[in-house]
C-alpha positions as CSV (number, residue, x, y, z in Angstrom):
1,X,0.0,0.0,0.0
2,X,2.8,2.6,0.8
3,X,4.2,1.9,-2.6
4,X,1.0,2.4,-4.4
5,X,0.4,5.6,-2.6
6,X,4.3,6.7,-3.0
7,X,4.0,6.2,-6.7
8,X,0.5,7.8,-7.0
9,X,1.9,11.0,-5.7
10,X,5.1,10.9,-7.4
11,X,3.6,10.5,-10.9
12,X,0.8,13.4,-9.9
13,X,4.1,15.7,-9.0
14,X,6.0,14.7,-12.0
15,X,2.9,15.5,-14.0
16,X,2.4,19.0,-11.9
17,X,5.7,20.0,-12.6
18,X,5.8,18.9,-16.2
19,X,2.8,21.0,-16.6
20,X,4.3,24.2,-15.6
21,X,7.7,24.0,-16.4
22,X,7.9,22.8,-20.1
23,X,4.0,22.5,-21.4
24,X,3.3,26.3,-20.0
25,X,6.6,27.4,-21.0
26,X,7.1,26.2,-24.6
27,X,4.9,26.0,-27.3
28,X,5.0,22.3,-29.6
29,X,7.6,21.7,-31.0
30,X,11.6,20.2,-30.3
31,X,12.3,22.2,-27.3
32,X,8.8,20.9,-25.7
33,X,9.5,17.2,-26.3
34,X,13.5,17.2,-25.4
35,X,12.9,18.9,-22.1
36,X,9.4,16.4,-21.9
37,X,12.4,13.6,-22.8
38,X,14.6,15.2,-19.4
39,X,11.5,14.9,-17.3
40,X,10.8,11.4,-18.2
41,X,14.3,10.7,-17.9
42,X,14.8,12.2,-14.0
43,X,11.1,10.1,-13.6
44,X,12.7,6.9,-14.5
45,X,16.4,7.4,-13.0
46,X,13.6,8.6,-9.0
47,X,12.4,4.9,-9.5
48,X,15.2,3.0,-10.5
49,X,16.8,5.0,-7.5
50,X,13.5,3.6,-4.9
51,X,13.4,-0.2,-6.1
52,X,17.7,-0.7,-7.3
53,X,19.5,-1.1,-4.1
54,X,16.1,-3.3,-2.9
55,X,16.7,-5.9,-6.4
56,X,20.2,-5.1,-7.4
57,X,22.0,-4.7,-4.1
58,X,23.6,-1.7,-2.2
59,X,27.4,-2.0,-3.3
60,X,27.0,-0.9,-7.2
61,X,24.3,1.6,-6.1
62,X,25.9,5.1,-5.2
63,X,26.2,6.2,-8.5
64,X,22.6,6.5,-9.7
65,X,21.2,6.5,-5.7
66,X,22.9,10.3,-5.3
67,X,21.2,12.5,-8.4
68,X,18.0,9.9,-7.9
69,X,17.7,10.8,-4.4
70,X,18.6,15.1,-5.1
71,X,16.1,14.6,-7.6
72,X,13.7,13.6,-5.4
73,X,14.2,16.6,-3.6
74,X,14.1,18.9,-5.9
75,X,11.0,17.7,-7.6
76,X,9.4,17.8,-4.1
77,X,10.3,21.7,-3.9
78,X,10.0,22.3,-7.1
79,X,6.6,21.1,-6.6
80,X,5.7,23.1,-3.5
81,X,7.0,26.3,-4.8
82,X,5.2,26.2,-8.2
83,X,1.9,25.3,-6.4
84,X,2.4,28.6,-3.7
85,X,2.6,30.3,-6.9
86,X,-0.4,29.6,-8.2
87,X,-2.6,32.1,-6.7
88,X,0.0,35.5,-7.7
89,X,-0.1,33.3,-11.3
90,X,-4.1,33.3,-11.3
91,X,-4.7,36.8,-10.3
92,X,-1.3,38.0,-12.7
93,X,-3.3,35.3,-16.0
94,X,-6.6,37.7,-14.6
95,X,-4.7,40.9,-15.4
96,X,-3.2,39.9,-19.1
97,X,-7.1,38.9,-19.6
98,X,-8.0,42.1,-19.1
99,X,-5.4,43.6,-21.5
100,X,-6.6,47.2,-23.3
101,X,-8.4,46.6,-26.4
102,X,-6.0,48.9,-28.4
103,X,-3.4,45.5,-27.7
104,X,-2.1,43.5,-30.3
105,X,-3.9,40.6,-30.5
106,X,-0.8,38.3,-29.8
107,X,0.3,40.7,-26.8
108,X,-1.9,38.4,-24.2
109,X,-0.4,35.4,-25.6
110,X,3.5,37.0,-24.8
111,X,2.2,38.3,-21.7
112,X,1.1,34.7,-20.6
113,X,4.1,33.1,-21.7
114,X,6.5,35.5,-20.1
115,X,4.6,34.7,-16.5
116,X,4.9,31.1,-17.1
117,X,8.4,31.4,-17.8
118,X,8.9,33.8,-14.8
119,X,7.0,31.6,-12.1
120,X,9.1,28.4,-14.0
121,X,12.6,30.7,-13.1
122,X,11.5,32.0,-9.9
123,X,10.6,27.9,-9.0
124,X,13.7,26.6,-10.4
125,X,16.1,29.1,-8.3
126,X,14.1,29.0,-5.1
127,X,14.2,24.9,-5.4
128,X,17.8,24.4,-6.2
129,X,18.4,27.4,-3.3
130,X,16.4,25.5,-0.4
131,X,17.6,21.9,-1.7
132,X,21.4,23.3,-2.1
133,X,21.5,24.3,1.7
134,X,19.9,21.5,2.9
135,X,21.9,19.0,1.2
136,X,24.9,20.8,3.0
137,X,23.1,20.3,6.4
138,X,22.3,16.6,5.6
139,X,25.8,15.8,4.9
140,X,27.6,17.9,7.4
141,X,28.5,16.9,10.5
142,X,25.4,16.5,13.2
143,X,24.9,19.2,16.2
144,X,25.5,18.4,19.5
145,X,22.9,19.1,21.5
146,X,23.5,19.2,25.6
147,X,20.1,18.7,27.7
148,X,19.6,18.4,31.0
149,X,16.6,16.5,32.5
150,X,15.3,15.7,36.0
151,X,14.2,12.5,36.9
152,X,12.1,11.7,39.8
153,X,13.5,8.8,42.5
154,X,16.8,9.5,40.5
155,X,19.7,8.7,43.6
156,X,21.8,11.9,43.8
157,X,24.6,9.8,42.9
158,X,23.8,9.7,39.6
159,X,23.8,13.6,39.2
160,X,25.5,14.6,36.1
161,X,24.8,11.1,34.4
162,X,25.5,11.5,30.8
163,X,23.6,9.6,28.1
164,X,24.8,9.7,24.6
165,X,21.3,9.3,22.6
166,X,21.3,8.7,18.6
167,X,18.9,7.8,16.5
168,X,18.3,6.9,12.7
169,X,22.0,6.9,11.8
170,X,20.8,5.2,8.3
171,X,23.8,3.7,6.8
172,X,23.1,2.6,3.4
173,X,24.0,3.8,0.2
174,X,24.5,7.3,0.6
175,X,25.9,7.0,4.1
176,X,28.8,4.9,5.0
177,X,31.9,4.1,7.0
178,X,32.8,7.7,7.4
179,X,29.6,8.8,8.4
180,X,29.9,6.2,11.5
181,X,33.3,7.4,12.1
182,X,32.1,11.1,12.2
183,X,29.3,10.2,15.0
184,X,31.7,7.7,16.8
185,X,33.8,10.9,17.5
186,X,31.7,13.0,18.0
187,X,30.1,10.4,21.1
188,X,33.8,9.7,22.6
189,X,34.2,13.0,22.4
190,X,31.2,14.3,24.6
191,X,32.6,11.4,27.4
192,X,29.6,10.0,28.2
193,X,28.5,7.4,30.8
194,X,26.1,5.6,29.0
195,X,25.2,5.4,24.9
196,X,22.2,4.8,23.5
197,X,21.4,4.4,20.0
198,X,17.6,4.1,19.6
199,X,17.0,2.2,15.7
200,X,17.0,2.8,12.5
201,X,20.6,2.1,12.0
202,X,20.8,0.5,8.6
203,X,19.1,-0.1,5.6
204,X,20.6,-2.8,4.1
205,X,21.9,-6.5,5.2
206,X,25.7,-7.0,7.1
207,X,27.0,-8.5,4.6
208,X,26.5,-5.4,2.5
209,X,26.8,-2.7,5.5
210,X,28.9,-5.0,7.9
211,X,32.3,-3.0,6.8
212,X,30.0,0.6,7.2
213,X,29.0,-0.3,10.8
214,X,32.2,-1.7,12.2
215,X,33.6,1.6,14.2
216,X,31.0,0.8,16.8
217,X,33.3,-0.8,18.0
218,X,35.1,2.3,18.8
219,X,32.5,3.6,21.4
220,X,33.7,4.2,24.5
221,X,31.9,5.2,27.3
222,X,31.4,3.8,30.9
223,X,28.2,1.8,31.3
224,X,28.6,0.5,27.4
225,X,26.5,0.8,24.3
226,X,22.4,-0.3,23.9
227,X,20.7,-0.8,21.3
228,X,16.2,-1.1,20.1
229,X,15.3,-2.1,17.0
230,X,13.9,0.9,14.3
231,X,11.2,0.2,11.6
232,X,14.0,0.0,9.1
233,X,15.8,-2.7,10.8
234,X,12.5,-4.7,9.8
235,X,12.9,-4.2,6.2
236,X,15.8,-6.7,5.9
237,X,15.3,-10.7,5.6
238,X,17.3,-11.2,8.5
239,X,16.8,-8.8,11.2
240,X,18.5,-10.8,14.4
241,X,21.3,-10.9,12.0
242,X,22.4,-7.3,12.6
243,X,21.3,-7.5,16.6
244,X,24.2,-10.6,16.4
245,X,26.8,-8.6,14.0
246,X,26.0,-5.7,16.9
247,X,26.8,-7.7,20.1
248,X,30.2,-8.6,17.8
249,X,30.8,-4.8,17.7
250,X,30.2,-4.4,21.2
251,X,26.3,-3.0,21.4
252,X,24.0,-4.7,23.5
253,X,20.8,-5.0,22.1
254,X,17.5,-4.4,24.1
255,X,15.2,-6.7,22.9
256,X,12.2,-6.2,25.1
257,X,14.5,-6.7,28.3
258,X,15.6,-4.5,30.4
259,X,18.8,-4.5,32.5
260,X,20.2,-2.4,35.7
261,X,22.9,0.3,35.7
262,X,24.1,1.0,39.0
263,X,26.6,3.4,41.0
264,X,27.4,1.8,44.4
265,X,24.2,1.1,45.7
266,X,22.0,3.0,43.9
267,X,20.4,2.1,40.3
268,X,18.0,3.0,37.6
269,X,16.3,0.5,35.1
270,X,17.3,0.9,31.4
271,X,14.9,-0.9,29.4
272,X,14.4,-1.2,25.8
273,X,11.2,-2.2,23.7
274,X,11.2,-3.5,19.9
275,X,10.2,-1.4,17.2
276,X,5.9,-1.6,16.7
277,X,6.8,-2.6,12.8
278,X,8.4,-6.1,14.2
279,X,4.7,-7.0,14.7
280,X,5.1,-7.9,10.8
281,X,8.1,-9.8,12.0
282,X,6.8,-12.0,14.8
283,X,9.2,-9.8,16.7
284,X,6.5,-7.1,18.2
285,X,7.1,-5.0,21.2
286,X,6.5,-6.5,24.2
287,X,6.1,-3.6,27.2
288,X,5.9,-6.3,30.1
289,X,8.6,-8.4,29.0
290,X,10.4,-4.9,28.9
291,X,9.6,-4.0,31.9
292,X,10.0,-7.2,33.8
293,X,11.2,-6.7,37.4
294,X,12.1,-3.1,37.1
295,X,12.0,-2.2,40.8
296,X,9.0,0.7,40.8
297,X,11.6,2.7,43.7
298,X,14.1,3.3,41.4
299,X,13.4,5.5,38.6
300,X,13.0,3.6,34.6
301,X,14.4,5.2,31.3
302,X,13.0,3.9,28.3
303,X,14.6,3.1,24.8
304,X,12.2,2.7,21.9
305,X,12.6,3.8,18.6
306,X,9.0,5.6,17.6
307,X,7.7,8.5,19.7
308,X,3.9,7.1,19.5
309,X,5.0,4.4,21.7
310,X,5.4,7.1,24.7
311,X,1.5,6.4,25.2
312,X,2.0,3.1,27.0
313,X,5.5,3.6,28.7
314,X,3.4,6.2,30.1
315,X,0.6,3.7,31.1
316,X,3.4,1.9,32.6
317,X,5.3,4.2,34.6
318,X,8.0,4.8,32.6
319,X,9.9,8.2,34.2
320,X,12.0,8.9,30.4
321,X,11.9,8.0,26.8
322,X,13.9,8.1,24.7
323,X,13.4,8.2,20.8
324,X,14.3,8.9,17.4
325,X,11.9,8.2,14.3
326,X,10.9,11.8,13.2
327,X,14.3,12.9,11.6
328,X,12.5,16.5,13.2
329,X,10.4,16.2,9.9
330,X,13.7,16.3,8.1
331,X,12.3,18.9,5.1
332,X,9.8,21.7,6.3
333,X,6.6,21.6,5.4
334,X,6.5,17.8,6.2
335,X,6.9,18.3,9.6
336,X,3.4,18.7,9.7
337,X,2.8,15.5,8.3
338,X,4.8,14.1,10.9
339,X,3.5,16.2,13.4
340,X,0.2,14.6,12.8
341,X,1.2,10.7,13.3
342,X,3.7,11.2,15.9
343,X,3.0,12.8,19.6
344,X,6.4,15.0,19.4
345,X,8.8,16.1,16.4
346,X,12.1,16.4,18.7
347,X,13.0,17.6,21.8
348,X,12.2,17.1,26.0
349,X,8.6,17.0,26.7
350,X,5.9,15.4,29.1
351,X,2.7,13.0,29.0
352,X,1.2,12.3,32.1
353,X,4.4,11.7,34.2
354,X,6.8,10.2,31.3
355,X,9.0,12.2,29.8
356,X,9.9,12.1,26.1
357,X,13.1,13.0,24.2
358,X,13.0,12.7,20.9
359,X,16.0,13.3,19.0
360,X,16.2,14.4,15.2
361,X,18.8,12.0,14.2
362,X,22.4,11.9,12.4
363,X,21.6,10.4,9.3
364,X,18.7,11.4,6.9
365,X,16.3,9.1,4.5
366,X,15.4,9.3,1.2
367,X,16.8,12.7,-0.4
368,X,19.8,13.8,1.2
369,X,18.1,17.1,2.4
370,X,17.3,18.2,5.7
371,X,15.3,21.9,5.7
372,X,14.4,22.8,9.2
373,X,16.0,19.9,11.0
374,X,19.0,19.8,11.3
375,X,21.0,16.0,12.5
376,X,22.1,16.0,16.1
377,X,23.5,14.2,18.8
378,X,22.0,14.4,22.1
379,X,23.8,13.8,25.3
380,X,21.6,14.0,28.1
381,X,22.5,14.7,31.7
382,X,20.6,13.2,34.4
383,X,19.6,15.2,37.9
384,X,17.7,14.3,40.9
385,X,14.2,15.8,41.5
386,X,14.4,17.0,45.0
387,X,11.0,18.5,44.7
């Protein structure tokens, strides 16, 4: 169903954009059907770039995947702007209809062309503009983000408890070894206590991505490195596979356990839930498994990968969660599609008596674009609640 509905609204786009940008700008003739030939070509070269690395595998795929993928984003902009146009285009089409009689007859006709071509330009350079700047965010190294966050039953010695929290990392073919390097360093170099990286790591088996994971074994940090399951760790055959090649690396997976982390004789609960799409998998979440034994004096911190699931940690107790998911909506306006699935888009907030951090992630899906959502790293520090 999600393809049927992606390539319903890709092909209505395409068709938008081909509308406005060669049909309203060119009459028939050669220019018309080589730049119709362009549009058809970008069409095919978006879906070859969605199904290849699925049928034909992820190593031969970076040199189509990249101007697939910034086509993508541009067509999605391109799309957008054209279609806030429209209403200075309708009044503007009003005015040339309304030319003085004295006119040439053709002068309506030249006045229409040059607003198509004008709204086409004015498209064209505010698209490549937004796309340009947030390919350089996408690709450029992730902010690190330092919040504090008060936890009640929290023992005072763990005061100043750091938690390194990142999300939706997405190593596949437009994000390899380097990119794991980059956040690896950046982690080690916020010394935290504790790391936490809440799904969405791959997309795409070990044997293809083994070599891009493999500095996760570089992570250094006190209490070690946890692990949930994301959606996308679903769409492989094989998803234990990478919760085995993970353990090898030195990541503990949390797969609807939970375990203790302690400072002398005082503890929390770190727990971790499966992603909701491992339903599909026979590998569901499972809250009570998750929360087995957690001893209800000690406060409970949460890893699950969607922020929807924040609903029944809160049901349950659960003092913090922590997730990833939403990229932050990764390209504005779609933050408000997000926004409407998804109970927060990033950042600390509260439901009932669970708190929620969601983080925006370090990688990016899809086009590598990110418009009003920046990547980051979080690293949390924990304080008692006195209060």
């Amino acid at each position: 169903m999600f393809v049927v509905v992606l390539s319903a609204v890709l092909a209505l786009m395409h068709l938008y954009v081909w509308k406005r940008l060669v049909k309203d700008t060119t009459g028939p003739g050669r220019t018309r059907r080589v730049l119709t030939a362009i549009l058809g070509a970008l069409t095919a070269l978006l879906i070859v770039t969605l199904m290849g690395p699925r049928l034909l595998g992820l190593r031969e795929a970076g040199w189509y995947v990249w101007p697939g993928y910034l086509w993508f984003g541009l067509v999605a902009y391109l799309f957008l702007t054209l279609l806030a146009l429209e209403p200075v285009r309708l009044a503007l089409r009003g005015w040339v209809r309304r030319r003085p009689a004295a006119d040439p007859p053709d002068d309506g006709m030249n006045r229409r062309l040059f607003l198509a071509r004008a709204s086409a330009v004015a498209a064209g350079a505010a698209s490549v503009g937004l796309v340009g700047v947030g390919t350089a965010t996408a690709v450029g190294p992730p902010d690190l983000l330092r919040v504090p966050v008060r936890l009640r039953r929290l023992d005072p010695a763990f005061n100043g408890f750091r938690i390194a929290v990142v999300s939706d990392i997405h190593l596949g073919p437009l994000a390899g070894r380097a990119h794991t390097e980059r956040i690896v360093t950046m982690i080690n170099e916020s010394t935290p206590d504790l790391v936490a990286i809440v799904g969405d790591l791959v997309d795409g088996t070990v044997e293809e991505l083994g070599p891009a994971a493999e500095p996760l074994r570089d992570l250094v940090s006190r209490e070690g490195s946890f692990f949930v399951t994301g959606n996308h760790e679903y769409f492989v055959e094989d998803p234990p596979s990478w919760l085995r090649e993970l353990e090898r690396l030195g990541v503990q997976p949390l797969r609807n356990e939970n375990t203790a982390i302690r400072r002398g004789a005082a503890a929390f609960t770190l727990a971790g839930v499966n992603d909701v799409a491992g339903e599909e998998r026979s590998d569901p979440p499972d809250f009570g498994r998750a929360l087995a034994g957690a001893d209800p004096a000690r406060p409970t911190i949460l890893l699950a990968h969607q922020p929807v699931q924040v609903h029944e940690a809160a049901v349950r107790g659960v003092d913090l969660q922590l997730s990833g998911h939403t990229h932050g909506g990764q390209m504005w306006p779609f933050h408000y599609i997000v926004r409407a699935v998804q109970p927060s888009l990033a950042g600390l907030s509260t439901f009932d008596k669970t708190q929620l951090y969601v983080t925006r992630g370090a990688g990016f899906w899809g086009p590598p674009v990110r418009i009003g959502a920046p990547p980051d790293i979080t690293v949390l520090s924990l304080h008692s609640d006195v209060s």
